[in-house]
C-alpha positions as CSV (number, residue, x, y, z in Angstrom):
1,X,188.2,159.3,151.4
2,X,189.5,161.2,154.6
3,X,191.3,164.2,154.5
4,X,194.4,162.7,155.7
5,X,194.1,159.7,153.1
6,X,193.2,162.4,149.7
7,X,196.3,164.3,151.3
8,X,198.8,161.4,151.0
9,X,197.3,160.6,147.7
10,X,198.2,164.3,146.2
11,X,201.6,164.2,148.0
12,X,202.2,160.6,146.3
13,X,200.9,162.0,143.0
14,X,202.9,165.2,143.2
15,X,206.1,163.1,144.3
16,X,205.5,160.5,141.0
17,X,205.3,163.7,138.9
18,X,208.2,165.0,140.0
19,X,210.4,161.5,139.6
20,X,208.8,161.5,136.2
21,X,206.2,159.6,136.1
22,X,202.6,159.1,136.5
23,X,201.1,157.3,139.1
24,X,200.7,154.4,136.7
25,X,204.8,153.9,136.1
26,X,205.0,155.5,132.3
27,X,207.2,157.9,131.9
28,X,206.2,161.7,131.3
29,X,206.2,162.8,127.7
30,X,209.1,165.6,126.9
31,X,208.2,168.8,127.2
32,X,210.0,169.7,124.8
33,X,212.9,168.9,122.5
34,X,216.6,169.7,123.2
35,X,218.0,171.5,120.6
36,X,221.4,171.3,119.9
37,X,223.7,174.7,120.6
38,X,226.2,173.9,117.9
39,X,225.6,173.8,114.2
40,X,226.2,170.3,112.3
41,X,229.4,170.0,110.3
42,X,229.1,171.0,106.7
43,X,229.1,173.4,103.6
44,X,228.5,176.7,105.3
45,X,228.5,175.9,108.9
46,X,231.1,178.8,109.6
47,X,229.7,181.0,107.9
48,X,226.6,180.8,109.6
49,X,227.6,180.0,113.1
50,X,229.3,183.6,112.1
51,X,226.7,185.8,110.4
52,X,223.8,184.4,112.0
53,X,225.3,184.1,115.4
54,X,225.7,187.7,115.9
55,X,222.2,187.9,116.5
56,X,220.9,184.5,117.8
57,X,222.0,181.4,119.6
58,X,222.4,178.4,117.7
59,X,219.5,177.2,119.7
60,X,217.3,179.7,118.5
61,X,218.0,178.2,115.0
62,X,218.8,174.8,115.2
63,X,215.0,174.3,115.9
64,X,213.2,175.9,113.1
65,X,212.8,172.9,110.3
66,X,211.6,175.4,107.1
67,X,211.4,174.7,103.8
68,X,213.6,176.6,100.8
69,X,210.9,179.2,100.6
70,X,210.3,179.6,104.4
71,X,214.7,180.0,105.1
72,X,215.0,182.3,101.7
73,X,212.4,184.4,103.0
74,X,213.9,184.3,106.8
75,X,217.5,185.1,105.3
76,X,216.0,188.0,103.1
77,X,214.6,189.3,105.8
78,X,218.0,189.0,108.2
79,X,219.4,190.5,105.5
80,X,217.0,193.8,105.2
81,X,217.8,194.0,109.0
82,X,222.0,194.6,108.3
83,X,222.7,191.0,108.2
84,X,226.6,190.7,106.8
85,X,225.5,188.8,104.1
86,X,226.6,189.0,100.8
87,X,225.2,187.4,97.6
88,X,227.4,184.6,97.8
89,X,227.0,184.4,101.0
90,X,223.7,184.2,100.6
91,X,223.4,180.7,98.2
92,X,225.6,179.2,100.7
93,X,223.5,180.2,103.9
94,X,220.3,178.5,102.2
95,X,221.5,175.5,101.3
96,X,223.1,175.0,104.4
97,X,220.3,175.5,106.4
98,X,218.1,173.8,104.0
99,X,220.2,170.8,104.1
100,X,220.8,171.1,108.0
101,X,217.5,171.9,109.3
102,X,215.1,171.6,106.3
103,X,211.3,169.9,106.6
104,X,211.2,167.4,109.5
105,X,210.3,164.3,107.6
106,X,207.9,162.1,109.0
107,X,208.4,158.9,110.1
């Protein structure tokens, strides 16, 4: 190939990239997920969109998927680091977030 014809070829390639995808026509994989910046609706969603919010964007927690042991651990620890939690509060935070953004199930 020439230099001028291996240039248009990386230009082209660089320009399907950046439309999305490859050379071939299929579409690039996600990079990444989009995770949502709002809780879901349900038992406890205020009351961690406000404890849990002081410190982190829903982001931030929206994406974890933990078991009961991995978000009782997690909320222990928040909690040992002045979380406003208190023992009821507590129950309610787990199952919410068990329930909301427990083990990604696979499919």
């Amino acid at each position: 190939m020439s230099a001028g014809r291996t240039a248009a070829f990386l230009l082209l390639t660089v320009a399907a990239f950046a439309l999305g995808t490859y050379v071939s026509g299929a579409p690039l994989p996600a990079r990444r997920a989009v995770y949502a910046k709002q809780f879901p609706a349900g038992e406890g969603q205020e009351l961690v969109a406000g404890r849990c919010q002081t410190c982190h964007s829903a982001m931030l927690i929206t994406q974890q998927r933990k078991d009961s042991t991995a978000w009782e651990k997690t909320t222990t620890l928040m909690e040992k680091w002045s979380a406003p939690l208190t023992p009821d509060d507590h129950a309610t935070v787990i199952r919410y977030l068990l329930r909301s953004f427990g083990p990604a199930t696979k499919k």
